[in-house]
N, C-alpha and C positions, 0 to 999 in steps of 0.2 A: 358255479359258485355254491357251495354249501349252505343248509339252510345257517349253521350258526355264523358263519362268515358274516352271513345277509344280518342278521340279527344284531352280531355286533357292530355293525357298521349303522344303521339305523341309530343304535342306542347312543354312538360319539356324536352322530348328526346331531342328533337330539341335544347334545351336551352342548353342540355348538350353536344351535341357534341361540339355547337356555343363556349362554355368553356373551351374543352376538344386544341382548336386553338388557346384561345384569353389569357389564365392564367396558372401558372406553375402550378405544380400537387397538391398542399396543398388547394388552392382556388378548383380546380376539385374536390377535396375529399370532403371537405365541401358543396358545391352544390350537390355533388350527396346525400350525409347522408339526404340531405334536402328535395331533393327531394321525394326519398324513404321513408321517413316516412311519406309522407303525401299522395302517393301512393298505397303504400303496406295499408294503414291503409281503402283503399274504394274497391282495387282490390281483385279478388279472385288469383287462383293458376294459371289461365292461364296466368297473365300477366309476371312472372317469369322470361319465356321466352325474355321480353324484358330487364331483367337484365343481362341478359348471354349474350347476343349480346353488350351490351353496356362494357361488360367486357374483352370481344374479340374483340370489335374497338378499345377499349385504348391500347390494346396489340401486334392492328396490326398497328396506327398507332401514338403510345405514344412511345411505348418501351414497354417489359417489366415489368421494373423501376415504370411507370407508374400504374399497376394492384398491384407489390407489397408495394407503399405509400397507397393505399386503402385498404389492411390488416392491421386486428390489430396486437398493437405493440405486442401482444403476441404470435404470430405467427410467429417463429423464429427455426431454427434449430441450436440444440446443438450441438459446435464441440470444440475437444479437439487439439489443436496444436501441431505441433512438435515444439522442441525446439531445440533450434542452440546456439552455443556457438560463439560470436563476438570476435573482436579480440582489442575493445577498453577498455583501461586499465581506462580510466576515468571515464566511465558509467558503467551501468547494462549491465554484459555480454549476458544475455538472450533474444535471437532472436526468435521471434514465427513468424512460416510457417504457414500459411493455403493454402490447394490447393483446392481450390472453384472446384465442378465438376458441376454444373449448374445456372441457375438465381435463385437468393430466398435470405431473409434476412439470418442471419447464423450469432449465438452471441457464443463470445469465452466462454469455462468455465472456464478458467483460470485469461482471465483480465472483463469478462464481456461487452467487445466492442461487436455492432454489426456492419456489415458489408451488405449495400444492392448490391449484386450485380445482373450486368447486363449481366452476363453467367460467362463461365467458365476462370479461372485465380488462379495466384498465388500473394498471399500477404504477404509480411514479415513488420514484426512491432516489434517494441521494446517501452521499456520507456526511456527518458533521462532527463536530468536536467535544470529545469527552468531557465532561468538569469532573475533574478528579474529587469533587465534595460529594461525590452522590454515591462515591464508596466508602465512605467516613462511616457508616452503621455496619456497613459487614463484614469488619473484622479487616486478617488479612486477605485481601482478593485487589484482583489488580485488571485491565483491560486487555484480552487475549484477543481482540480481531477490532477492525472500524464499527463506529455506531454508524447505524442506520437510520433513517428518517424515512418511513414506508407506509403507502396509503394506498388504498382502492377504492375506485369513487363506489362501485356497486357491491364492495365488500362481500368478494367472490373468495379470498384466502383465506383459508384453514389451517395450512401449518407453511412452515417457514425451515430451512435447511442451511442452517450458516457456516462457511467454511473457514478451520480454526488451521493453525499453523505445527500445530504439537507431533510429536513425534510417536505414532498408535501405541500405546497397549492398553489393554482391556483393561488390566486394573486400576494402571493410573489416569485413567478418564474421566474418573469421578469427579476431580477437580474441576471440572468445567462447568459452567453454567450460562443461563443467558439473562442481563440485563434486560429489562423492560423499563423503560423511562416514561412516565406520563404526565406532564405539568411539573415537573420538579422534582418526580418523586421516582425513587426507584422499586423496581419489586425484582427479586431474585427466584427466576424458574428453574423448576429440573429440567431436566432432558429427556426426553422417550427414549433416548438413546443416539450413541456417538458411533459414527463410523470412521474407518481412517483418513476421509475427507473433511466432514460437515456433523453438526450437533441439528440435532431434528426436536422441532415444539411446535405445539397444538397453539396455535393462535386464535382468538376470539375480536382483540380492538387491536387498532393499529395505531401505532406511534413510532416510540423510537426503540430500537434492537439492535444490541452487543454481546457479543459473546468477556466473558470474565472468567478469573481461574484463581485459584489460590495460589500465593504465592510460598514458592519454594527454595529451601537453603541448604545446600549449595541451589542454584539454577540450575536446569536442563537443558540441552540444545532443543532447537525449536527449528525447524524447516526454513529456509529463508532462500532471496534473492539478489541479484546484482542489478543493477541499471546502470548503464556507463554513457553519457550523452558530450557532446564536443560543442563548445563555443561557436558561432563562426566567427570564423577568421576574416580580421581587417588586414589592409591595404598595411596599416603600420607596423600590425604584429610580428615581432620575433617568436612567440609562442603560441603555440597552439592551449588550450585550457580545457581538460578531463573535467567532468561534473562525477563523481562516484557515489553512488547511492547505495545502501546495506539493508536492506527491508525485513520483513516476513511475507514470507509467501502469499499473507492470505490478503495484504494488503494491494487492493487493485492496481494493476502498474498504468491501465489508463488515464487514472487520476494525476500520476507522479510526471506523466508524459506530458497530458496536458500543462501542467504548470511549464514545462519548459520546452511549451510548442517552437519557440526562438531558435530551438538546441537542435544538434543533429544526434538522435538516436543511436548509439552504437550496437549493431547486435553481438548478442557474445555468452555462452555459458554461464546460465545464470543458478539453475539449483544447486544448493549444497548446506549444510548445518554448521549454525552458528550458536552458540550459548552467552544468553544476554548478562549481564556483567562483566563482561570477557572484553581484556584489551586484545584489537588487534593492529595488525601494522600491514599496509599497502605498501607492495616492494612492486619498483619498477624497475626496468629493464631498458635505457635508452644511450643515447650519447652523452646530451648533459638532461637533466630535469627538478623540478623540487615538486614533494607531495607536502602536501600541508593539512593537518597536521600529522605529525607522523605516527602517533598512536592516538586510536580512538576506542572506546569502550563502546560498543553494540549494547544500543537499548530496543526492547517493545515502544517502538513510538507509531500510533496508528491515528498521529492528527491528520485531515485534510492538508496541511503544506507541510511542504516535506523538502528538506534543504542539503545539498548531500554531505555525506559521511565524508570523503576526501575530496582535494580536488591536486589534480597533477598539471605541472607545468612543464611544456617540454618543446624545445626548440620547433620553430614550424618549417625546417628544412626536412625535417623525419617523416620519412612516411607512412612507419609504425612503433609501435612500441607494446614491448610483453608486459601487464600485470596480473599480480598475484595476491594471495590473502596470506597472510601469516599469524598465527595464534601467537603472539606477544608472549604470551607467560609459558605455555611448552613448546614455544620453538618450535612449531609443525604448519606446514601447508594444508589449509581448509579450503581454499578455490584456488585447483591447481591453475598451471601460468596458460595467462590465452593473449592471441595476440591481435592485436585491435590497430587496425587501420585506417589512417586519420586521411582528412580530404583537405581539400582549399575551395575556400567559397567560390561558389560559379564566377567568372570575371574576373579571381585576381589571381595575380601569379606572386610565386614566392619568391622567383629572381627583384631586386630592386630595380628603382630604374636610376637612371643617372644621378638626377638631384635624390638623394637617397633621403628616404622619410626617418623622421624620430622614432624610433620605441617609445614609445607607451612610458618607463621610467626615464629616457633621456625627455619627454615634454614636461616631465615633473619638476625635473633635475633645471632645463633653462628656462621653463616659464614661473619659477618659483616665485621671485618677486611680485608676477601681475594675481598669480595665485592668489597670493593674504591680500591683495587688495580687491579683490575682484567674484573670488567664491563666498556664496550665500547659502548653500546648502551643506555646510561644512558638518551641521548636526547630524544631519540625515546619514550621511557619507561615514560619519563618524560611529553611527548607531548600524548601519550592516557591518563594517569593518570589525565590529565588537562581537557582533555575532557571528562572524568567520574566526574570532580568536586571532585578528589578525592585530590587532592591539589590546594589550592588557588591560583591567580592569580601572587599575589605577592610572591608568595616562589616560583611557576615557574619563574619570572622574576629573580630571585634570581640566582637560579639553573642555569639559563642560561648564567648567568653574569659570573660565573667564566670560567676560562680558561682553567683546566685541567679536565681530564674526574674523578681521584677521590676523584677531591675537586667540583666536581659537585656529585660524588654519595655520597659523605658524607654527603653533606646538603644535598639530597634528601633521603636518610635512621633517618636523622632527623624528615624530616615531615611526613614521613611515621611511626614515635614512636608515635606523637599526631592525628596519621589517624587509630589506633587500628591492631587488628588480619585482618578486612579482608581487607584493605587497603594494608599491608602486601601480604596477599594473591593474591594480582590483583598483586601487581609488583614482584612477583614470578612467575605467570602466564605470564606475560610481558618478566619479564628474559628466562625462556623456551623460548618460542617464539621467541624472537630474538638472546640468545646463548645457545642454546642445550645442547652444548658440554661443555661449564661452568656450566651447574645444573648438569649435567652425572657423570663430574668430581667432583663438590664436596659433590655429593651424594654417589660417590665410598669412597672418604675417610672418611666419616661419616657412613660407616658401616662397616669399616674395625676395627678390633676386638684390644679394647683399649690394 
């Protein structure tokens, strides 16, 4: 190697340690990539050497923290969490532990966060619920991924890698930011920078962490997801009942899962781009079926409960059924057709047996009269049905108006006559669920022998 080679290499060292003093570690990484390529591109093998030492002074007197912002983002170890049951009835019960055993980035597989730390520690995280008032100061900006709720008892993390849903390009990135919530209060961070995964920040206190975006007009497609989960099936039912869920990607589907641990999972092609404002329509493919409701508009909703975007009714003779996504307004297929096949709960068969059981709409249909006299949850049953859109607004307010509980189920057995068979069936489903003991009983006398 030449003496000026040697020379000038000396004098970039120099520049870098000079940086390694003067700039936080994002500037350092960028001077060194700099250096190095203009380096490495006249040196042979022997100068190597002085990259290893320059990698062992960041480390003896950076942190660290410092060696791993100079790894790439792909350099991360997979870990799977334990999960902890909370004891807050309001939010997402699920608590994820990680117990960190040394320094190194470390990304969950369950929520996709990464985590850089700076040795060994314990972190617990969960998701909670955005209050839309704490974006009231910054203009337009909107919530682009779940807020976090993240601690370390020995306050081991440095920076923090949250994974956003957006569609990469380098210049529209800028949009993005991360929420920092602390007591009430919000503070808006840049980013060190975005890759086509995850938004990367320097963290010092831990609290609560969202990523936000500005909002834009028209809207962009944004990466997203399907979850498709199946009822199970009773002894009474004519139908099987699809749960269909529309998400963004970056929203953990463990969460989603959880909620509807009761539900049998469908697996099934689930990436593909959705642009939020956008109506779309759920087309299926069966013998007889009803989707309800037929067109939905795909929103960013990144609460902890999550209720789904369609639900499909479909004979429970079928042993599958094809669906699909349709873009509402240009008539195009955005999740091509896939075909999901449905089961029967362990123990019952779908043949009848002799004394053939009610459907779910014929118990509604004969046990109507003991119905108004006898249902006491008629509110409750009244108030999911509102939020399935499975009664309008004005026959809830209706329903609500009267004073007695079954001159409230009467009018609501009314609008459940112009809501069909499976409308029917949700507030049979409803009745179970909130009186057991009234469908037990008048399922006993409805097979007791005329």
């Amino acid at each position: 190697m030449c003496p000026k080679c040697t020379l000038s290499l000396y004098v970039q060292y120099q520049v870098l340690i000079f940086l390694c003093f003067s700039f936080d570690i994002p500037q350092v990484t960028q001077a060194h990539n700099h250096v190095m390529e203009k380096t490495l591109a006249i040196l042979d093998a022997k100068c190597l050497f002085v990259y290893f030492f320059f990698v062992l002074y960041c480390i003896y007197h950076l942190g660290a923290n410092a060696f791993f912002f100079l790894q790439s983002s792909e350099n991360k170890e997979v870990f799977t969490p334990k999960i902890l049951k909370g004891n807050d009835k309001d939010q997402q019960k699920n608590v994820y532990r990680f117990e960190c055993p040394y320094a190194g980035q470390f990304r969950c597989s369950l929520t996709s966060l990464v985590f850089v730390m700076e040795g060994k520690g314990e972190v617990l995280y969960k998701t909670v619920s955005w209050d839309p008032r704490l974006l009231d100061g910054l203009g337009k900006m909107e919530p682009a991924g779940p807020l976090y709720d993240i601690d370390c008892f020995d306050g081991a993390i440095s920076g923090l890698h949250l994974p956003h849903c957006e569609i990469f390009s380098e210049k529209d990135m800028d949009g993005l930011a991360v929420a920092h919530v602390t007591d009430g209060n919000l503070a808006k961070m840049d980013p060190l920078k975005v890759t086509e995964a995850h938004v990367m920040i320097d963290i010092k206190h831990l609290s609560f962490f969202g990523l936000i975006k500005r909002i834009l007009f028209p809207p962009r497609p944004v990466n997203a997801q399907v979850l498709v989960f199946q009822r199970p099936v009773t002894e009474r039912q004519r139908e099987n009942v699809l749960g269909v869920h529309l998400l963004p990607s970056n929203v953990p589907l463990t969460e989603v899962k959880d909620q509807h641990a009761e539900n049998m999972d469908i697996k099934a092609t689930s990436q593909f781009r959705l642009t939020p404002e956008t109506d779309y329509r759920l087309c299926c493919q069966a013998e007889t079926f009803t989707v309800q409701p037929e067109t939905k508009v795909f929103e960013l909703h990144f609460s902890p409960n999550c209720h789904p975007t369609f639900e499909v009714f479909v004979n429970v003779r079928n042993k599958e059924v094809k669906l699909s996504l349709m873009d509402n307004t240009e008539r195009r297929e955005v999740w091509s057709t896939q075909q999901i096949l449905l089961t029967v709960t362990s123990g019952q068969e779908v043949d009848r047996p002799a004394h053939r059981q009610l459907t779910e709409s014929e118990f509604v249909d004969k046990n109507r009269h003991l119905l108004i006299q006898r249902v006491s949850s008629v509110m409750a049953i009244a108030d999911c049905l509102r939020t399935k859109n499975m009664i309008t607004g004005e026959m809830y307010r209706k329903v609500l108006a009267k004073e007695s509980c079954p001159d409230k189920t009467r009018l609501l057995l009314v609008a459940l006559d112009s809501g069909g068979a499976s409308v029917k069936a949700e507030f049979y489903r409803l009745l179970k669920e909130n009186e057991p003991h009234l469908v037990d009983d008048l399922d006993s006398e409805a097979s007791r022998p005329q």
